[in-house]
C-alpha positions as CSV (number, residue, x, y, z in Angstrom):
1,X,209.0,119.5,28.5
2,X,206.4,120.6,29.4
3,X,206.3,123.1,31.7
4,X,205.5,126.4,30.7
5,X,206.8,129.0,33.2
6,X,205.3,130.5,36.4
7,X,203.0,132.8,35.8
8,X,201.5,136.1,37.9
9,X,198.5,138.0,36.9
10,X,199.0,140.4,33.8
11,X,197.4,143.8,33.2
12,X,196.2,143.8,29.4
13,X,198.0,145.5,26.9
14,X,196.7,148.0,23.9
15,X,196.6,145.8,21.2
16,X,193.7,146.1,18.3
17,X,191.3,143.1,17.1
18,X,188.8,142.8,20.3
19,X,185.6,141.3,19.3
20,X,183.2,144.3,19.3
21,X,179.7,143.5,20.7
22,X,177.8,143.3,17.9
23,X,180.0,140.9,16.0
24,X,179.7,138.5,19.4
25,X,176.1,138.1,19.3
26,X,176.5,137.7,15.9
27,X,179.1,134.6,16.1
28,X,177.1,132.9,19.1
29,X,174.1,133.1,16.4
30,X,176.2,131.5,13.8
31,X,177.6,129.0,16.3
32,X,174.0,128.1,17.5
33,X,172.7,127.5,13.6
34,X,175.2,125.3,13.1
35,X,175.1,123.9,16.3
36,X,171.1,122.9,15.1
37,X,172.2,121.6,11.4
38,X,175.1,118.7,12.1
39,X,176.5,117.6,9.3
40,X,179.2,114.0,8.8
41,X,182.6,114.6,7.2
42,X,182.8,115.3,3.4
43,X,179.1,116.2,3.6
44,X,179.7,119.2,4.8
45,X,177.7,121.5,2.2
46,X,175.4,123.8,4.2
47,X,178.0,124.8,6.7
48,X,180.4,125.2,3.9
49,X,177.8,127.4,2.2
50,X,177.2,129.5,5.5
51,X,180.7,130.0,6.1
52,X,181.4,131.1,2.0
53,X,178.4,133.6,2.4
54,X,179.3,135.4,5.6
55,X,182.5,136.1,4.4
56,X,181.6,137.1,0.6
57,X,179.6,139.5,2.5
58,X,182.5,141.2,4.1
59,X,184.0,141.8,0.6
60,X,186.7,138.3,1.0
61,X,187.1,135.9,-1.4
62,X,186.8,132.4,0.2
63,X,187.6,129.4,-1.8
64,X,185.9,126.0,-1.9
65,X,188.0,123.0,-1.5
66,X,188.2,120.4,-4.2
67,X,185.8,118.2,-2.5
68,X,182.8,120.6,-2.3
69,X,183.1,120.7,1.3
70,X,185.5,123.4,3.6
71,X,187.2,126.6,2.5
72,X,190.4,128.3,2.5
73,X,190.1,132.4,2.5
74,X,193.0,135.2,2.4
75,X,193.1,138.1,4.4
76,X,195.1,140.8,3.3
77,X,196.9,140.2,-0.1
78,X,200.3,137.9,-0.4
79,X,203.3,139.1,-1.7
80,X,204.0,135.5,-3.0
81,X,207.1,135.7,-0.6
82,X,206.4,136.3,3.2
83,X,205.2,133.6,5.0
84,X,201.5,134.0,6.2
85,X,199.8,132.6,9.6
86,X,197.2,129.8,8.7
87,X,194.0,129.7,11.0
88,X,192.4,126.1,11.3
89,X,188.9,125.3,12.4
90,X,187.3,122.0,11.4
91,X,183.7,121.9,10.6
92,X,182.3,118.4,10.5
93,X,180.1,116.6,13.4
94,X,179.7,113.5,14.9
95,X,177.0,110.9,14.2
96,X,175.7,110.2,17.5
97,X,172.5,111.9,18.5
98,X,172.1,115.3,20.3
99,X,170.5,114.4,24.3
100,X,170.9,117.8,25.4
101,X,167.6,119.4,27.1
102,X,166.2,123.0,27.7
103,X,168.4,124.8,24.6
104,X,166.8,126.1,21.8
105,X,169.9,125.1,19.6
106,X,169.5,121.5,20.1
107,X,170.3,119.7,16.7
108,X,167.8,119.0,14.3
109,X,169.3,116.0,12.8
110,X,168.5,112.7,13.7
111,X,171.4,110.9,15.0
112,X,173.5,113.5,14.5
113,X,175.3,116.4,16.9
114,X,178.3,118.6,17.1
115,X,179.4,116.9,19.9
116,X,183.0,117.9,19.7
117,X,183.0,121.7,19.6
118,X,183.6,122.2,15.9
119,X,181.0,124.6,15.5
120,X,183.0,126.4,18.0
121,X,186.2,126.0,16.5
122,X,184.4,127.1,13.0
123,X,183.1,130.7,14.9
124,X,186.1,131.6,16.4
125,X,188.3,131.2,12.7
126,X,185.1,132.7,11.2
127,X,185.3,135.9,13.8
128,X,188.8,136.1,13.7
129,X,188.9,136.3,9.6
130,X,186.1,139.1,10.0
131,X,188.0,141.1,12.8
132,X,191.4,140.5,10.4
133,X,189.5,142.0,7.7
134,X,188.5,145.3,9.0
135,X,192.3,145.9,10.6
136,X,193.9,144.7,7.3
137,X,191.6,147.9,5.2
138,X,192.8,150.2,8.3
139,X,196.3,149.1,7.4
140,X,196.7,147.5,10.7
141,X,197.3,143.5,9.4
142,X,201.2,143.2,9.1
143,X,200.4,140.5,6.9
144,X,198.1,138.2,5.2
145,X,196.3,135.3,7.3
146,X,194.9,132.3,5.6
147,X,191.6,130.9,7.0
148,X,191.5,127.4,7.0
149,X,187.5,126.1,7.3
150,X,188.8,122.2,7.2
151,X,185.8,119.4,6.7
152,X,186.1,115.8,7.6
153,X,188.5,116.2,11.0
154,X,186.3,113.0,12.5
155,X,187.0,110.8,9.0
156,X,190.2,108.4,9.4
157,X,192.8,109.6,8.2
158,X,191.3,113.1,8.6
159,X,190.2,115.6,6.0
160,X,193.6,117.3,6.8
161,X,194.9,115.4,4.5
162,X,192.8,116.3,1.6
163,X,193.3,119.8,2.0
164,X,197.3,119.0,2.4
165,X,196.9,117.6,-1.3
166,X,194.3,120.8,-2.3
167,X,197.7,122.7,-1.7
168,X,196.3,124.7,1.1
169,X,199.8,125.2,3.2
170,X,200.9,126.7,0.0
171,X,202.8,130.3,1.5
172,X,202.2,129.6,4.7
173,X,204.8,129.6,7.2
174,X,202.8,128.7,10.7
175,X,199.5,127.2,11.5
176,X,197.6,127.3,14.5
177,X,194.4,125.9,15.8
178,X,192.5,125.5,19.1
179,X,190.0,122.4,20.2
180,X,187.4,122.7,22.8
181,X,188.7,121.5,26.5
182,X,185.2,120.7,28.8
183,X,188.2,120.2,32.1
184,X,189.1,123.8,31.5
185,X,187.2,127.2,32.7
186,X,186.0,129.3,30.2
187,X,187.9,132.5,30.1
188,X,191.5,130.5,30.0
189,X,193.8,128.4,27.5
190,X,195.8,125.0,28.0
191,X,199.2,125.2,26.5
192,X,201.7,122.4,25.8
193,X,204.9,122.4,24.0
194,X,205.7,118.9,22.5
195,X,203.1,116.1,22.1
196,X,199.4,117.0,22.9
197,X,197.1,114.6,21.6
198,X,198.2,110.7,20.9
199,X,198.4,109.0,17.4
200,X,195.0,107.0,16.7
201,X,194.1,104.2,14.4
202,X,191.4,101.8,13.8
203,X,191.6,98.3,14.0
204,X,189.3,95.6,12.2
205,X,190.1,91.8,12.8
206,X,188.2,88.7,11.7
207,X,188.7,85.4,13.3
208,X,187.9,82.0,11.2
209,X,187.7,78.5,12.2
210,X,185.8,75.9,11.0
211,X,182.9,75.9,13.2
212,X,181.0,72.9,15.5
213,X,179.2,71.6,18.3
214,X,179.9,73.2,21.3
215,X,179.9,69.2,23.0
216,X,182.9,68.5,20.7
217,X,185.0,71.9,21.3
218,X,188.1,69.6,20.8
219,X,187.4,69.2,17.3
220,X,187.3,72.4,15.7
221,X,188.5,75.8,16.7
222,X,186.6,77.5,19.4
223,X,186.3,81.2,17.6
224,X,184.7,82.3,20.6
225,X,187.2,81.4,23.2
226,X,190.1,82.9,20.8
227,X,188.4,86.1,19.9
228,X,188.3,86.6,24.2
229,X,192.0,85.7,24.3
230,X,192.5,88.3,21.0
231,X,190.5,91.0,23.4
232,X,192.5,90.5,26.4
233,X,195.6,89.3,25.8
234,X,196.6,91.2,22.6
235,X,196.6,94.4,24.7
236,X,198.4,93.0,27.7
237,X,201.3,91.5,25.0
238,X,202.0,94.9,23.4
239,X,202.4,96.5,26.9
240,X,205.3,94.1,27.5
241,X,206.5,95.1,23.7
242,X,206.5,98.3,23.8
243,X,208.1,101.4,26.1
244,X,205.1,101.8,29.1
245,X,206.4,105.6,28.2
246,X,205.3,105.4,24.7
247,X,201.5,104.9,25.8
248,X,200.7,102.1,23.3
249,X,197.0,101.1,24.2
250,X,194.5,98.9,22.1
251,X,190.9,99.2,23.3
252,X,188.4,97.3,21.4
253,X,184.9,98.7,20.9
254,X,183.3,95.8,19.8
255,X,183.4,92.3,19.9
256,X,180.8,89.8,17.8
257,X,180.6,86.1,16.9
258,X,178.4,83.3,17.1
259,X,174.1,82.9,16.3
260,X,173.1,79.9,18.9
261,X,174.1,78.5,22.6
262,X,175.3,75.5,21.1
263,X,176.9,76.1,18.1
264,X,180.6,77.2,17.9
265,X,180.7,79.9,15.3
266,X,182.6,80.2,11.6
267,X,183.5,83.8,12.7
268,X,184.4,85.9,14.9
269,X,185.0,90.0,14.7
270,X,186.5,92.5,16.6
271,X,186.7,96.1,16.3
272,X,188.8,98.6,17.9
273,X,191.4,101.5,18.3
274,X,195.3,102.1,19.1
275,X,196.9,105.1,20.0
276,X,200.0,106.1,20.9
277,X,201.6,108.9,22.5
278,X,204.7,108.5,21.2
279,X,205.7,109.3,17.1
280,X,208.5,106.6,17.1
281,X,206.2,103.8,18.6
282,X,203.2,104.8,16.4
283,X,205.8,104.2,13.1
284,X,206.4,100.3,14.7
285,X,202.7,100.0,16.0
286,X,201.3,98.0,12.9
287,X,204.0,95.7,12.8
288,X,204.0,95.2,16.5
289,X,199.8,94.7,16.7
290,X,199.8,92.3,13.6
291,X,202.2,90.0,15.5
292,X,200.6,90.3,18.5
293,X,196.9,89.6,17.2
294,X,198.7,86.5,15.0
295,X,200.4,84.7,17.6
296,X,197.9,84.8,20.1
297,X,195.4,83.4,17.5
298,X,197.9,81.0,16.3
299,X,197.7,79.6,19.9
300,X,193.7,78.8,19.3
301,X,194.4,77.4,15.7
302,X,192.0,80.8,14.2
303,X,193.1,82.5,11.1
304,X,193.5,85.9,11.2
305,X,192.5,88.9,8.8
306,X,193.5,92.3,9.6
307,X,192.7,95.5,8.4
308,X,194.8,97.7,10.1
309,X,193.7,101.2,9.2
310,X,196.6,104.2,9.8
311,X,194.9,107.5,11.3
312,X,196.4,110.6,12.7
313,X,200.1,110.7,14.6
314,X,200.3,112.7,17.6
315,X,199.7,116.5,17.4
316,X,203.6,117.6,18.7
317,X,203.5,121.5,19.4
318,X,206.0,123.7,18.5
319,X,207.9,125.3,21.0
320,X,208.2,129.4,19.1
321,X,204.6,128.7,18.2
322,X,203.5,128.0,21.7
323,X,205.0,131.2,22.9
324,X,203.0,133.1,20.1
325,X,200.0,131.8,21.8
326,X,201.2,132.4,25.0
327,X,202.4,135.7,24.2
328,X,198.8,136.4,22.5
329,X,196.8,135.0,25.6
330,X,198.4,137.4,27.8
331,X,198.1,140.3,26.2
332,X,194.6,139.4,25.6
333,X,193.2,138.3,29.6
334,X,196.4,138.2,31.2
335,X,198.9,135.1,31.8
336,X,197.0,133.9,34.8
337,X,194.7,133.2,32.3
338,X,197.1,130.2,30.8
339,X,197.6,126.9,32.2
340,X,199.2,123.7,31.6
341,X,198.0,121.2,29.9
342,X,199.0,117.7,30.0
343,X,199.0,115.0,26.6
344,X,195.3,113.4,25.7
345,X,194.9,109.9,24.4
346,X,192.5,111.8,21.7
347,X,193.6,111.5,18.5
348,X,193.6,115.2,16.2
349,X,194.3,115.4,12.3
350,X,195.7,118.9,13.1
351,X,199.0,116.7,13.3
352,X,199.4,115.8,9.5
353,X,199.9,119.7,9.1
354,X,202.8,119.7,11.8
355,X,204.1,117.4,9.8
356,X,204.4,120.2,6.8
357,X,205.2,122.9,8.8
358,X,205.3,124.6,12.4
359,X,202.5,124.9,14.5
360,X,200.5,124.4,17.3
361,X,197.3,123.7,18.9
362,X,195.8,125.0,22.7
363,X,193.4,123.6,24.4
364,X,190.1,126.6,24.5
365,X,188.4,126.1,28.0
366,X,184.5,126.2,27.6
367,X,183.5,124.9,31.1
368,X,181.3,127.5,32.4
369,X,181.7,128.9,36.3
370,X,180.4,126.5,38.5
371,X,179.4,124.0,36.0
372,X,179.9,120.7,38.2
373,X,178.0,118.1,35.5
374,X,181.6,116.7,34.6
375,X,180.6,116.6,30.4
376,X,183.1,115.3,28.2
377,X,183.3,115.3,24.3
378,X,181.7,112.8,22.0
379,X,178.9,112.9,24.4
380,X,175.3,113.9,23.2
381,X,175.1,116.3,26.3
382,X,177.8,118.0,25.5
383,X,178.1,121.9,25.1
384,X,179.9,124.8,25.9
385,X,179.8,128.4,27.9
386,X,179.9,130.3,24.6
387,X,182.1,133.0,26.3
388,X,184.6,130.7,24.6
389,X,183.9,132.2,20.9
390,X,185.5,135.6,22.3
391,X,188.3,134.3,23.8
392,X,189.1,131.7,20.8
393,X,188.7,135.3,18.5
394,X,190.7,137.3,20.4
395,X,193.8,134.7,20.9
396,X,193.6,134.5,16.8
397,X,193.2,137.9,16.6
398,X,196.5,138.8,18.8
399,X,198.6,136.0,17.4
400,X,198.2,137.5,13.9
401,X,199.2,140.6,15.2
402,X,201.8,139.7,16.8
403,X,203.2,137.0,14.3
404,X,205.1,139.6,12.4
């Protein structure tokens, strides 16, 4: 693709479901307390109460997922027949620890920060369902919207898959979703038909040898030696296996073996990830990485044990869904407001619901004006120009509308 077309600056047209004032300050509150209380996938039971209670209070009838954790709420009433517009926001943090400094929001939580935007992503469904709400009892929702309040996006192979089981695609015809993008201004949206994020896995491989004396390395199997050949050579292998297209990377996040100077170890682990940008490759990737690992072990006499753990394909955006959001954007700030965006080696569990049914997901710009500090996600100084929670509201809002 990917491409979208040239755009011009766009004068806003009438269409209902702004975020009034009141209901802003009441979002960047909401964001900002759960901002302060992190919590790890599947352990998600104060933000899942938070959510269930704000929107109890507007008279909707949210429903807890099987799990205890995450909710799925109706606006408007289905017929059992039309297909409704599903709203995704994940709600789960990271477990790394909040560094931020001078915010009165900081986390609370040892070791633990919503360093990823999901308490973002949770305010914007959240003030998109309220908004919904009040247009669907003036008779102005053309049809029902399902809220999707999804724990566990950060958990291999992603909570998505849970609430896949939990049935909650059932009557819906669309999803759509949006994940916090620190390169892009507040105030504007990243689009992309086709691939967007990369497939991700884990990998977990143990190296054993018999051990020795590091005088007599010719008499055993030097584990450390192998696992350094495993680290470096494994990934230059599969780039020579593989389509350079398909973006097949292994990148290893940890590496560990041995005790003493002298003593050649029984073990050696590594740890690491793969991801792909490309669905076809991602299918073969196993085979491919267990033959690589083998064979380059083989060369070192080490025995191999891998767990190869499967994770999230690519996120692949739907071409009709990405002109919904393009369509909704512009009515909402204008099409200069739009940009492309290219494909991200992140991996996203968004995807295993593409793989039900059409969909897509834009990148929501939270980089305030002039901010020059260059923050990234999965960092502990990460945040966001909460401007964002309007225009992730308002681009819900407008697709619903116009999803008819």
């Amino acid at each position: 693709m990917n491409q979208l077309k040239s755009r011009a600056p766009h004068s806003e047209a009438v269409l209902p479901g702004a975020l009034p004032d009141d209901l802003r300050a009441e979002l960047i509150a909401f964001r900002r307390d759960l901002h302060m209380h992190p919590e790890l996938g599947n352990q998600e039971f104060r933000t899942t109460a938070a959510i269930k209670a704000r929107l109890e209070k507007a008279g909707l009838e949210p429903q807890v997922l099987p799990g205890g954790t995450g909710l799925v709420c109706d606006v408007g009433e289905w017929d059992g027949v039309t297909p409704m517009l599903a709203l995704r926001g994940d709600i789960d943090g990271l477990p790394i620890p909040d560094t931020k400094t001078g915010v009165s929001y900081r986390s609370t939580v040892p070791d633990r920060a919503h360093a990823c935007g999901h308490d973002v992503h949770t305010s914007c469904v959240l003030g998109a369902g309220l908004v919904l709400s009040q247009l669907d009892r003036q008779g102005l929702l053309p049809r029902p919207v399902r809220l999707l309040f999804q724990p566990a996006e950060e958990v291999l192979p992603g909570g998505a898959t849970d609430a896949v089981a939990a049935g909650v695609l059932e009557g819906v015809g669309r999803i759509i979703g949006v994940h916090c993008d620190p390169k892009v201004d507040v105030g504007r949206v990243g689009l992309r038909i086709g691939p967007i994020t990369s497939a991700c896995d884990r990998l977990e491989v143990t190296l054993d040898g018999p051990g020795g004396h590091t005088a007599r390395p010719h008499l055993t199997t030097d584990l450390v030696t192998a696992a350094a050949r495993v680290a470096t050579d494994v990934p230059a292998l599969l780039a020579r296996r593989v389509d350079a297209r398909a973006g097949l990377a292994v990148t290893w996040g940890r590496l560990q073996t041995g005790h003493a100077p002298n003593v050649i170890p029984q073990r050696a682990e590594l740890s690491g990830t793969v991801r792909c940008l490309d669905l076809e490759s991602w299918r073969q990737a196993p085979d491919l990485v267990h033959a690589a690992i083998d064979e380059v072990a083989a060369m070192h006499g080490a025995k191999t044990v891998i767990d190869y753990v499967r994770g999230v394909p690519p996120v692949v955006n739907e071409a009709e869904t990405i002109g919904l959001l393009d369509a909704a954007m512009t009515i909402r700030r204008g099409s200069y407001a739009i940009e492309d965006t290219e494909q991200s080696l992140g991996g996203e569990d968004f995807s295993w619901y593409l793989e039900k049914i059409p969909g897509a997901m834009a990148r929501l710009g939270v980089r305030a004006p002039g901010d020059t500090r260059g923050l990234d996600l999965h960092r502990g100084d990460f945040d966001v120009d909460e401007e964002a929670i309007t225009v992730g509201v308002e681009l819900f809002t407008a697709a619903a509308l116009l999803d008819a």
